[in-house]
TIKOLNU-972243 format. One record per residue: residue in three letters; x, z, y negated of N, C-alpha, C in turn. Coordinates in steps of 0.2 Angstrom, whole numbers, padded with zeros to 4 digits, always signed. Example, Ala and Ser with C-alpha at 12.3 -4.5 7.8 and 13.67 -1.06 7.14 Angstrom:
ALA+0066+0039+0028+0062+0039+0022+0066+0039+0016/SER+0064+0035+0011+0068+0036+0005+0064+0039+0000/
This chain:
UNK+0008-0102-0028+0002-0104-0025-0002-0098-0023/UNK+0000-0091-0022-0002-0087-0020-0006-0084-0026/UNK-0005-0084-0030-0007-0082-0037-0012-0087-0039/UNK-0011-0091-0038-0017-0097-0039-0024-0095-0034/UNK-0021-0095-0027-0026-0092-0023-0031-0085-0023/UNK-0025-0080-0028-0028-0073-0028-0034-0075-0035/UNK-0034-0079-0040-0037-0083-0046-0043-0082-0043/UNK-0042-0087-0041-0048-0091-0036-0053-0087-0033/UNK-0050-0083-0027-0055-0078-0027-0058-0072-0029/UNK-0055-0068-0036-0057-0065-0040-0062-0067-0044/UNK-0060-0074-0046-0068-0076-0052-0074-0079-0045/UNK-0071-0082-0040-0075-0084-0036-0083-0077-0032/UNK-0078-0073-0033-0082-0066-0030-0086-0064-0035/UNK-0082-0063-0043-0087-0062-0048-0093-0067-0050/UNK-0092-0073-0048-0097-0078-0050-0103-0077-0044/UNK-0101-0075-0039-0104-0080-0034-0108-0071-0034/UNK-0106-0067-0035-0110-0060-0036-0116-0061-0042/UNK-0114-0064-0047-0119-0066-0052-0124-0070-0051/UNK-0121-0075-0048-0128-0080-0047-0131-0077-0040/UNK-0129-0074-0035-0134-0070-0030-0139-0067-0033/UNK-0138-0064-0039-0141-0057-0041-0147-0063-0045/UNK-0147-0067-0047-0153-0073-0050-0155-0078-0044/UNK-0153-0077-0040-0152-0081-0033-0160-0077-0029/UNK-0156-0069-0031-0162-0065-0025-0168-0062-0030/UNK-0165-0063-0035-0174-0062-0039-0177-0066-0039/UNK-0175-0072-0039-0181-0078-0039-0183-0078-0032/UNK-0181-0079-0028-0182-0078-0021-0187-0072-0021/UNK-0185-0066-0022-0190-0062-0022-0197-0061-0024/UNK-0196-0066-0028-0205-0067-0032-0208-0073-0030/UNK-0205-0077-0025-0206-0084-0024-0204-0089-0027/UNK-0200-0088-0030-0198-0096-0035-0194-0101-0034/UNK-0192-0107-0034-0189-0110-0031-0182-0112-0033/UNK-0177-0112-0030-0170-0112-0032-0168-0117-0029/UNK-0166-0123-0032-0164-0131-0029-0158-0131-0027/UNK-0153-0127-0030-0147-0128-0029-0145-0122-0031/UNK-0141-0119-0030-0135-0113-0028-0129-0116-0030/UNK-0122-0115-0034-0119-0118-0034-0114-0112-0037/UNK-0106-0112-0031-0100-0109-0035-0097-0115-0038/UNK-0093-0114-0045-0089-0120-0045-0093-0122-0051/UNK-0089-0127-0051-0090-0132-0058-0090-0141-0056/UNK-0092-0146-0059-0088-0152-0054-0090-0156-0049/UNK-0089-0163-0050-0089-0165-0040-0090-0157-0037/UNK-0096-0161-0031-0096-0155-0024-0090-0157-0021/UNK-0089-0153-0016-0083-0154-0010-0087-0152-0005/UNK-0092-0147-0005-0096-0145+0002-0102-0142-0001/UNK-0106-0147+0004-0113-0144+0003-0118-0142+0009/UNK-0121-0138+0009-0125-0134+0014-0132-0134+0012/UNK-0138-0139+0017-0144-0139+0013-0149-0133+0019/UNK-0153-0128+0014-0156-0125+0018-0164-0126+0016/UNK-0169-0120+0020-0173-0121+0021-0177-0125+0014/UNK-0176-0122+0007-0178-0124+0000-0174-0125-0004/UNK-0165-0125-0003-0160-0123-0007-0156-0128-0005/UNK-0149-0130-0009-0146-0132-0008-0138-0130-0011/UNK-0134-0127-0003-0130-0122-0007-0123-0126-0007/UNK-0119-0124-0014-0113-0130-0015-0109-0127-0018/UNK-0100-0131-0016-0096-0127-0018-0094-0132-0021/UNK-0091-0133-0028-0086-0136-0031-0081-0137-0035/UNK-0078-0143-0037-0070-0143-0038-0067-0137-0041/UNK-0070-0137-0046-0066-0132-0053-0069-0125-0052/UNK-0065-0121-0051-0069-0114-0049-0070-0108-0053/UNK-0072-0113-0059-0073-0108-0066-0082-0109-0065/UNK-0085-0103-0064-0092-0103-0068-0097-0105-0060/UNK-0103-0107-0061-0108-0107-0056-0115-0106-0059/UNK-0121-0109-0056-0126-0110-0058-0130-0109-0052/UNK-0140-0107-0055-0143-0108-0050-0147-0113-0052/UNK-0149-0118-0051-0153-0124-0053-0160-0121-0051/UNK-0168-0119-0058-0173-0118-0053-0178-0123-0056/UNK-0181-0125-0050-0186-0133-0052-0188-0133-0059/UNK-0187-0137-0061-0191-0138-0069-0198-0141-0069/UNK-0202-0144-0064-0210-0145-0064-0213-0139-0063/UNK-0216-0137-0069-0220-0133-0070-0227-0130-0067/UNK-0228-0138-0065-0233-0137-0062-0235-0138-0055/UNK-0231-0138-0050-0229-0139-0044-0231-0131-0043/UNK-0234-0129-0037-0238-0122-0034-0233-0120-0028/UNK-0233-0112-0027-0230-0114-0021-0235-0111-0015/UNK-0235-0110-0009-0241-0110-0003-0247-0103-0006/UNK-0245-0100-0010-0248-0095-0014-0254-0095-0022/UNK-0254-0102-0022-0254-0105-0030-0251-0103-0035/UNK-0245-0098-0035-0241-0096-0041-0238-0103-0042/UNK-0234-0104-0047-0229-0110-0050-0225-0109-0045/UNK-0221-0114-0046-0215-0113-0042-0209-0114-0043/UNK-0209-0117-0050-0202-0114-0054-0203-0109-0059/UNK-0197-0106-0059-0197-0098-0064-0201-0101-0069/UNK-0198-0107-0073-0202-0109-0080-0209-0106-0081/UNK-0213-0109-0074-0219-0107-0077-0223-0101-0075/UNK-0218-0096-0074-0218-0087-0073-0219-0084-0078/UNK-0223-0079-0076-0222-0073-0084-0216-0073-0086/UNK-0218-0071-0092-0212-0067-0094-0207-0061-0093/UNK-0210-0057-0092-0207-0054-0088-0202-0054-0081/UNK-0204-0058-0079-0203-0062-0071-0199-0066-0074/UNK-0197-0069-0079-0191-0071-0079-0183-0068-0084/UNK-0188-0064-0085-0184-0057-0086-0181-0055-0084/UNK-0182-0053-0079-0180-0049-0073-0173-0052-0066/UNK-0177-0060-0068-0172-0066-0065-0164-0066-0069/UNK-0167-0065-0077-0161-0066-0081-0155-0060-0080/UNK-0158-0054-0080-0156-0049-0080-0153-0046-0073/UNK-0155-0050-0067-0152-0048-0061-0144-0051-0061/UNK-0143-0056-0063-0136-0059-0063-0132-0052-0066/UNK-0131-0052-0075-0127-0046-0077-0127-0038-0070/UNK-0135-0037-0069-0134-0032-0066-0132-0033-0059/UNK-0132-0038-0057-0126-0037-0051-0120-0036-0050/UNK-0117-0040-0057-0111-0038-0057-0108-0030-0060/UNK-0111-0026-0063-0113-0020-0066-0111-0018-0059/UNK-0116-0018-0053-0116-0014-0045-0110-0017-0041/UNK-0108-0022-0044-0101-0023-0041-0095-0019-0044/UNK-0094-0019-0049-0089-0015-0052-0090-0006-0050/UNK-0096-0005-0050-0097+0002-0047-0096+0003-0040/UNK-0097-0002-0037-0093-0001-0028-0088-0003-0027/UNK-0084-0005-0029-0078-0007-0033-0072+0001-0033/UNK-0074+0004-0040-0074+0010-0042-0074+0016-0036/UNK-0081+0014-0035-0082+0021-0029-0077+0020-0023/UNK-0077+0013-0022-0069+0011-0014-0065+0013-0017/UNK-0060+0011-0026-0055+0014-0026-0055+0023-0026/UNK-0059+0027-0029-0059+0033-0029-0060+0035-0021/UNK-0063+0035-0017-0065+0038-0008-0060+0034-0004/UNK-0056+0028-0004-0052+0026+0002-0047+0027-0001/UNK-0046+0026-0007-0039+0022-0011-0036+0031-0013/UNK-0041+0030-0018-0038+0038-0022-0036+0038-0026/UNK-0037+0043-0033-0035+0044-0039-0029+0046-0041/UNK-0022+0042-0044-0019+0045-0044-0017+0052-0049/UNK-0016+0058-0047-0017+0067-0048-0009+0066-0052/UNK-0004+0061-0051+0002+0062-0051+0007+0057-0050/UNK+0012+0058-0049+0020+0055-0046+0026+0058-0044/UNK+0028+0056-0039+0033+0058-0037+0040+0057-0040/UNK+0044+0061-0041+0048+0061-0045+0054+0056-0044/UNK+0053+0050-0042+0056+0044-0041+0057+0039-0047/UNK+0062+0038-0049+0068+0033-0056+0065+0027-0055/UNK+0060+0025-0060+0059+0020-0060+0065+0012-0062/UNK+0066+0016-0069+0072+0013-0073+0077+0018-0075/UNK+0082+0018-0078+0087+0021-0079+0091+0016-0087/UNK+0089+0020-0092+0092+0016-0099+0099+0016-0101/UNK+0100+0008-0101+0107+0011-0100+0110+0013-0104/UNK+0117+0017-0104+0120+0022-0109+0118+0028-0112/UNK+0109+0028-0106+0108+0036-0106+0110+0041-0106/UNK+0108+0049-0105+0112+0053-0104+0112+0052-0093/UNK+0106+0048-0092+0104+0048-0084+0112+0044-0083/UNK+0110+0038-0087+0113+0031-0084+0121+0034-0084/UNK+0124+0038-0089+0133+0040-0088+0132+0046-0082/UNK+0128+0049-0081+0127+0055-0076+0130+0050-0068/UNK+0125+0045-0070+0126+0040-0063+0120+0041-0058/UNK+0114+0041-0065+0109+0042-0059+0106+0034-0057/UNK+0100+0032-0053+0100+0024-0052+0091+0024-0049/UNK+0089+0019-0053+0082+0017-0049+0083+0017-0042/UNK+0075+0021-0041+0074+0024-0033+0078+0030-0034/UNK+0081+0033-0034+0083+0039-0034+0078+0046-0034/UNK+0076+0050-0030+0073+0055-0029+0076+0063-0030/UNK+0072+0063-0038+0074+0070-0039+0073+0074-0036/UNK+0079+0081-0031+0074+0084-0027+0073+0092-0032/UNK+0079+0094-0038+0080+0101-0039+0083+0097-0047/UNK+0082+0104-0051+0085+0106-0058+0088+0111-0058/UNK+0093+0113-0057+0098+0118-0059+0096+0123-0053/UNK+0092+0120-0046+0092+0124-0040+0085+0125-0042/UNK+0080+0124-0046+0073+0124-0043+0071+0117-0043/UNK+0070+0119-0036+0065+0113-0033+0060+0109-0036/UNK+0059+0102-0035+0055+0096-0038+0050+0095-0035/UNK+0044+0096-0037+0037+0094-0033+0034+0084-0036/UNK+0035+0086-0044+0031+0079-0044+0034+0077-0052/UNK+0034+0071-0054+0036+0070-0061+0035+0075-0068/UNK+0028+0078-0067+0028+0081-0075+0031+0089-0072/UNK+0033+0091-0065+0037+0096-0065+0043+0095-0067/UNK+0046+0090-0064+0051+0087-0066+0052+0087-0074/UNK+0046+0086-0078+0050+0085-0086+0049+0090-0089/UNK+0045+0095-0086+0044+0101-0089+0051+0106-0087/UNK+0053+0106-0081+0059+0110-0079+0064+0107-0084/UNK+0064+0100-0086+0070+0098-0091+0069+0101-0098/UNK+0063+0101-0099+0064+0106-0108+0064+0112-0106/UNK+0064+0118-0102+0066+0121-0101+0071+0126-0099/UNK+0076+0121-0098+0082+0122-0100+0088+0124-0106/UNK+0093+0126-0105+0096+0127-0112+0102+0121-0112/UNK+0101+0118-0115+0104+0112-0117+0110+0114-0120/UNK+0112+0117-0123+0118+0119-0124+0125+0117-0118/UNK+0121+0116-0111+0127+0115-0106+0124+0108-0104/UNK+0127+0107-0100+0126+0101-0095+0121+0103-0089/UNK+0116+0101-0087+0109+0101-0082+0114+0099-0077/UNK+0113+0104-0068+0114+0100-0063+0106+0098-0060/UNK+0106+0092-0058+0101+0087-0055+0103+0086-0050/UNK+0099+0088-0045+0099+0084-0035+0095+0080-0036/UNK+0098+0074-0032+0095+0068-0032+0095+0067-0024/UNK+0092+0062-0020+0092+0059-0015+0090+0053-0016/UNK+0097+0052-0011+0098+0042-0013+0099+0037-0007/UNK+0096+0036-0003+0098+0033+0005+0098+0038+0010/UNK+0095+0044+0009+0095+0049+0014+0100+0055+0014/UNK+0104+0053+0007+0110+0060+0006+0108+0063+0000/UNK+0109+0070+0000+0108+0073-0008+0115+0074-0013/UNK+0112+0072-0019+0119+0071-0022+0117+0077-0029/UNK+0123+0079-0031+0122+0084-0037+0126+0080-0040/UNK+0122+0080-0048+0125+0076-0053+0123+0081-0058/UNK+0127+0080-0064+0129+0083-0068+0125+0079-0077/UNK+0123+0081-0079+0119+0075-0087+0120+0081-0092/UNK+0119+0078-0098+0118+0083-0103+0115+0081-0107/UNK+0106+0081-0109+0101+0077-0110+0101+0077-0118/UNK+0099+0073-0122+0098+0071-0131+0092+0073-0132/UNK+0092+0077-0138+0088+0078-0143+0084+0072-0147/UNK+0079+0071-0145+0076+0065-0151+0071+0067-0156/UNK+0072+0067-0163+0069+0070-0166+0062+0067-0166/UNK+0061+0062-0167+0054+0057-0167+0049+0060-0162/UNK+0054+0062-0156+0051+0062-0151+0047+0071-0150/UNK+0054+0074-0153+0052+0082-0153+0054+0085-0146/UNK+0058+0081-0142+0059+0083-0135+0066+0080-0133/UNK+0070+0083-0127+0073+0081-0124+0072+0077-0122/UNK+0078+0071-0120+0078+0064-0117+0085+0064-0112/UNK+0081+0060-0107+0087+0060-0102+0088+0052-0102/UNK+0084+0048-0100+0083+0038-0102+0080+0037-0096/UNK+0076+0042-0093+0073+0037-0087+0065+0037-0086/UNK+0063+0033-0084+0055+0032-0082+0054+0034-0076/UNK+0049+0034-0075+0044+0035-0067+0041+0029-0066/UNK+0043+0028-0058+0041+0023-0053+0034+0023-0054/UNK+0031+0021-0056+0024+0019-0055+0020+0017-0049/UNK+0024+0015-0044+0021+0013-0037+0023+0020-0032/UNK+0023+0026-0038+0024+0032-0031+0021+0036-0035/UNK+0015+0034-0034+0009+0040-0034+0007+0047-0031/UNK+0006+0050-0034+0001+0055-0029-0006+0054-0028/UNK-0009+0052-0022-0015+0049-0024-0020+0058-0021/UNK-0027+0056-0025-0032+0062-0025-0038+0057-0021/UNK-0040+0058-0015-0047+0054-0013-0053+0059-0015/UNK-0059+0057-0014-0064+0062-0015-0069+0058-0010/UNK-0075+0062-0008-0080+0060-0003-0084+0058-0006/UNK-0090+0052-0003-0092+0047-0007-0099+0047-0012/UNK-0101+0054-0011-0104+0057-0017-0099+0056-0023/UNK-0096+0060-0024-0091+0060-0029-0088+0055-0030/UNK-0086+0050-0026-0085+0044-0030-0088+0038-0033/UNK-0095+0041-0030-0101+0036-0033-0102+0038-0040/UNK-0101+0044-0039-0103+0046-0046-0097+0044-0052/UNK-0090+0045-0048-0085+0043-0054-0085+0037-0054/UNK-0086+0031-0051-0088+0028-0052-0093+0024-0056/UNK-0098+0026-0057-0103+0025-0061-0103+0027-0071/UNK-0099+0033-0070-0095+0036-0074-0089+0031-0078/UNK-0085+0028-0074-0079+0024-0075-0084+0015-0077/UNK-0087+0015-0074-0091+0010-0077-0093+0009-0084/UNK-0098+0014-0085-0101+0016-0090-0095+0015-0097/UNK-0091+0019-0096-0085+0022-0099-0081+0014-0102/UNK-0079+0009-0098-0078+0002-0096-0083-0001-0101/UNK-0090+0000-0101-0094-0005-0104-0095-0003-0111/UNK-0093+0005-0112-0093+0006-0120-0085+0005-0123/UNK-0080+0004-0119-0075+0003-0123-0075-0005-0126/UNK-0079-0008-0118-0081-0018-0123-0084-0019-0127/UNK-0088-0014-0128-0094-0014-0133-0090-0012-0140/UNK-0087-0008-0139-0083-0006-0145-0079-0013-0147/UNK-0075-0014-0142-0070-0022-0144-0076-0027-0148/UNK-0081-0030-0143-0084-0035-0148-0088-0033-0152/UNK-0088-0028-0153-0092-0024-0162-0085-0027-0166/UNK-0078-0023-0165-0073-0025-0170-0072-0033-0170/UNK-0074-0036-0163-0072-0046-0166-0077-0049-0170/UNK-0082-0043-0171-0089-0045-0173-0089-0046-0179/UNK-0085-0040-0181-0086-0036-0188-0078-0038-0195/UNK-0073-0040-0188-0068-0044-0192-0063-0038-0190/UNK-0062-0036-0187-0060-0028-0187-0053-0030-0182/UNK-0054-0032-0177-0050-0036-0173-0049-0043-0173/UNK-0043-0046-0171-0041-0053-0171-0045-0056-0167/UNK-0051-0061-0168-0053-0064-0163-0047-0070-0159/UNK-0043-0073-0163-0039-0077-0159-0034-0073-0156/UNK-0032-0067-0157-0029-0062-0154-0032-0058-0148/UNK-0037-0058-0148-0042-0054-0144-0045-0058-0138/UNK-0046-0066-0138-0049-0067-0135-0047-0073-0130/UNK-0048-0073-0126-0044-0080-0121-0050-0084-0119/UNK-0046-0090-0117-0050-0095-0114-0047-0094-0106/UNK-0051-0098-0102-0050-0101-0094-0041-0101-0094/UNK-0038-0103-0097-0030-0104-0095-0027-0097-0097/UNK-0032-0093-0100-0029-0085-0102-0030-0081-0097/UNK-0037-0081-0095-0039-0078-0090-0035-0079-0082/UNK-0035-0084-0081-0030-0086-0074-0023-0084-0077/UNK-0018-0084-0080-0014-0079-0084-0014-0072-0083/UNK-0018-0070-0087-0019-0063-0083-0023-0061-0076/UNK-0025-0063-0073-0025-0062-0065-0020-0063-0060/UNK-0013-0069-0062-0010-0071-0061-0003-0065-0062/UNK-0003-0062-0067-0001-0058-0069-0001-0051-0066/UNK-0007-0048-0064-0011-0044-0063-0008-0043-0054/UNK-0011-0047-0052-0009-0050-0045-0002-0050-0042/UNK+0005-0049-0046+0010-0049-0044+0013-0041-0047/UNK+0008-0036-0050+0008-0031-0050+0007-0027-0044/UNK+0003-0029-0042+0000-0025-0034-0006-0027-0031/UNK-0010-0024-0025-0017-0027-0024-0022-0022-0026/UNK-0020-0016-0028-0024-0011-0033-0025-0011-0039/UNK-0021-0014-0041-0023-0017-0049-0025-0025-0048/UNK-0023-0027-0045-0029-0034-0044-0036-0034-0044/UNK-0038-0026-0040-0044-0025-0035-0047-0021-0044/UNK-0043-0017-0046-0047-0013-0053-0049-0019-0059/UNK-0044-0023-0058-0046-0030-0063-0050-0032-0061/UNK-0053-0033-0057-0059-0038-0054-0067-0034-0055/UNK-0064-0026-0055-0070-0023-0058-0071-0024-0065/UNK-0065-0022-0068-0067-0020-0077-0067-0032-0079/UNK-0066-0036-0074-0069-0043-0076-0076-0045-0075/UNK-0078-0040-0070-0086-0039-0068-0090-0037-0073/UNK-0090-0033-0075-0093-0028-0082-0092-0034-0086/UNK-0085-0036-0088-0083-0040-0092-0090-0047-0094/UNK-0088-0051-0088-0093-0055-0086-0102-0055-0088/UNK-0103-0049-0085-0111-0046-0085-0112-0044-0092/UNK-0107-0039-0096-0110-0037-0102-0111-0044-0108/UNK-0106-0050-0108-0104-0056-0111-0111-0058-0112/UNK-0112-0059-0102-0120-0064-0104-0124-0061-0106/UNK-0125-0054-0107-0131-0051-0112-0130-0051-0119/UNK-0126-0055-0121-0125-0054-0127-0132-0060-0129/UNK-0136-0059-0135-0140-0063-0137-0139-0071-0140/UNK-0137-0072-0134-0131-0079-0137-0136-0084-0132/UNK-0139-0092-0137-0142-0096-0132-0138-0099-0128/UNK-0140-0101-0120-0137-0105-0116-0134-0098-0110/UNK-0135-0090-0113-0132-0084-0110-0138-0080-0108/UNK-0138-0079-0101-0144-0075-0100-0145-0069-0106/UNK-0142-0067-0112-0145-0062-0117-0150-0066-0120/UNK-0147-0074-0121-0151-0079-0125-0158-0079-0122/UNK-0159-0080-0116-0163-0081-0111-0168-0076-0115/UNK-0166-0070-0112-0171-0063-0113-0175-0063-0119/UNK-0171-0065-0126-0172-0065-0130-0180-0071-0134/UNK-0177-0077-0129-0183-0081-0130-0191-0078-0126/UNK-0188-0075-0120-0193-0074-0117-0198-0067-0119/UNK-0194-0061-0124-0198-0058-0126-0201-0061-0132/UNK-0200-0063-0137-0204-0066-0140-0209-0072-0136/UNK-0209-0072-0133-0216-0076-0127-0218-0068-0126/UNK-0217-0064-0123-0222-0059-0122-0224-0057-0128/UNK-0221-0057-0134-0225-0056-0140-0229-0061-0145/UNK-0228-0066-0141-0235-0071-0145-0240-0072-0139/UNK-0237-0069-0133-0240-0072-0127-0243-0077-0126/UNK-0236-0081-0125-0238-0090-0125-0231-0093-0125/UNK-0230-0096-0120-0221-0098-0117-0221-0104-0123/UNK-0214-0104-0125-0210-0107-0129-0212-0114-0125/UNK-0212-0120-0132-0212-0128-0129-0205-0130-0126/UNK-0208-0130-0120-0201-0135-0116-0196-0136-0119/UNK-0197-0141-0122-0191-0144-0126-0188-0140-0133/UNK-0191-0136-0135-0189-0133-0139-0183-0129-0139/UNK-0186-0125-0131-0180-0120-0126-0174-0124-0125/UNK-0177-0131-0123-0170-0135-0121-0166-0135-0127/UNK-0168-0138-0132-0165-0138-0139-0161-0133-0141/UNK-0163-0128-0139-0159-0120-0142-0156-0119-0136/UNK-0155-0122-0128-0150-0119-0125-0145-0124-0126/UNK-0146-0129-0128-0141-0137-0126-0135-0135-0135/UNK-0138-0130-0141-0134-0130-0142-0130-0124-0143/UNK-0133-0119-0138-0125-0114-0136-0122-0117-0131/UNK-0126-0123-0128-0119-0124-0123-0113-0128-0126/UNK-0116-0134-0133-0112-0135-0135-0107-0131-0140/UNK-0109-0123-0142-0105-0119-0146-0101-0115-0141/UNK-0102-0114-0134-0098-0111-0130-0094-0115-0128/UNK-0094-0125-0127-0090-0126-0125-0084-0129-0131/UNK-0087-0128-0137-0081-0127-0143-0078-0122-0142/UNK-0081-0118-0140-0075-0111-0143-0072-0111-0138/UNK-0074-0112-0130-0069-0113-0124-0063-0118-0124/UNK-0066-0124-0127-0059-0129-0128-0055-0126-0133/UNK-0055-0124-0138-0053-0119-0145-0047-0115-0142/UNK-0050-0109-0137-0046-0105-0134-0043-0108-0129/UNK-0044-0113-0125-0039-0115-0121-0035-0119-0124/UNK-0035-0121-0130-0029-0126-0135-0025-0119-0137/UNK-0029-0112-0141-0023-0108-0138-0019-0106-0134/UNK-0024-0104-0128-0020-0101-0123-0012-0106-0121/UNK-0013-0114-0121-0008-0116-0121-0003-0118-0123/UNK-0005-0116-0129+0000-0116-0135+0004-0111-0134/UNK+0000-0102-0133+0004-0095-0132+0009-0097-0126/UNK+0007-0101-0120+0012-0101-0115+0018-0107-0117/UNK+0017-0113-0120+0025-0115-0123+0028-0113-0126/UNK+0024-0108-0131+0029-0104-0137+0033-0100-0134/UNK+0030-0097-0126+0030-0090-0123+0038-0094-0116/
């Protein structure tokens, strides 16, 4: 249940950041928004305000902003009153507020983990796992165990720890001080050679939940932040070139609604820190998707609308409807598509 909740709020935050961001540009220019909408579905609550009409619904996949379709309706100013009969530009900039919200969510996002949280610089020398029939595991070493010393020099952090261990002569047996409930214990190992590997092997991992964290001040994290963004947006871009291009699996690559709640589901019984960083790099996710030039996708949108500045003369009505109604029919094929597999990979799984 708690996982289902954690879901919930994740896509809820990314959604409901998206359509603010088409929410406050149209508002900003004057245009009229009928409905505001988290959700998908039967309403379950609704809130009517001075122009708007805000609502929450059953299925908490997606979200819409409804803007009047009469054209010709003026608002106290004589401009139009629905986007439609705005420049082009001006509905441009409507289109493009959604993705870019979500962009500025992801980079405040980044910049809290970087300045409150912290970069992990490291790890403390704590056993995550211990393989068994290691040189650790017959030693009698055990997760959670704290390495404090190698052969009597002291352990500061994991990659000291692994470098003290090739640097030894392996010819003997290694003494390892460990700290294990508050007593120090000297154990004795005598570590394997893996050729593959080119290095000595003892069988044990690092705890991952024992960081060393590095904060930095909110200059520097704005910036690594926007940097980690960027950095984010060019690895997707990379991915959907290769699903483009045939280069990656797309049925491999890509999930429906039961894939996504799956991995945040997942994600979420990791930690709250990696729930918090998933929520950024699904932000990006979200915003860079809709710019793709896909009709019924604000990229689709943009795309009609500069070709209207370049004949300068808005597309027929119904023409536009005709070309959004069938990316929604091709998106809602491919979403049933991938949820037929998602749910397949989980009976198999």
């Amino acid at each position: 249940m708690l996982n289902i909740i954690v879901t919930i709020i994740v896509l809820g935050i990314i959604v409901l950041i998206h359509e603010l961001g088409h929410f406050w540009a149209a508002r900003s220019i004057g245009a009229s928004v009928l409905e505001f909408s988290i959700g998908m579905g039967p309403r379950i609550y609704k809130y009517e305000g001075k122009s708007t009409v805000f609502s929450l619904r059953a299925i908490p996949l997606g979200g819409y902003c409804m803007f009047d379709p009469d054209t010709k309706k003026l608002d106290p100013s004589g401009r139009p009153a629905s986007i439609l009969g705005r420049p082009a530009w001006q509905k441009i900039l409507v289109s493009l507020s959604g993705p870019a919200m979500n962009f500025v969510l992801a980079i405040l996002i980044l910049t809290m983990l970087f300045t409150l949280v912290g970069v992990p610089a490291g790890y403390q020398p704590v056993i995550g796992e211990v393989e068994a029939g290691s040189p650790a595991d017959l030693a009698g070493m055990q997760a959670g165990d704290l390495i404090e010393a190698i052969q009597g020099q002291p352990v500061s952090d994991w990659q000291q720890m692994g470098d003290l261990l090739q640097e030894q002569n392996h010819g003997d047996e290694v003494s390892i001080t460990v700290q294990r409930e508050g007593q120090s214990l000297e154990l004795r190992m005598a570590p394997l050679y893996d050729e593959s590997e080119g290095r000595w092997m003892v069988g044990i991992t690092v705890d991952t939940r024992k960081a060393i964290l590095t904060r930095y001040s909110f200059p520097q994290g704005l910036i690594m932040g926007i940097k980690q963004t960027m950095a984010l947006c060019a690895m997707m871009l990379t991915s959907i070139g290769q699903l483009i291009s045939g280069q990656a699996s797309v049925s491999e690559n890509l999930s429906g609604p039961v894939g996504l709640i799956q991995i945040i589901s997942d994600t979420a019984k990791s930690g709250f820190l990696n729930t918090i960083y998933l929520t950024a790099f699904l932000s990006i996710n979200l915003g860079l998707l809709n710019l793709l030039p896909v009709p019924a996708l604000d990229g689709g949108n943009i795309v009609i609308y500069l070709i209207e500045m370049v004949r300068r003369k808005a597309m027929d009505q119904d023409k536009e409807g005709l070309i959004h109604l069938v990316g929604y029919i091709l998106l809602l094929a491919m979403i049933l598509i991938l949820t037929y597999k998602d749910i397949m990979k989980l009976i198999g799984s």
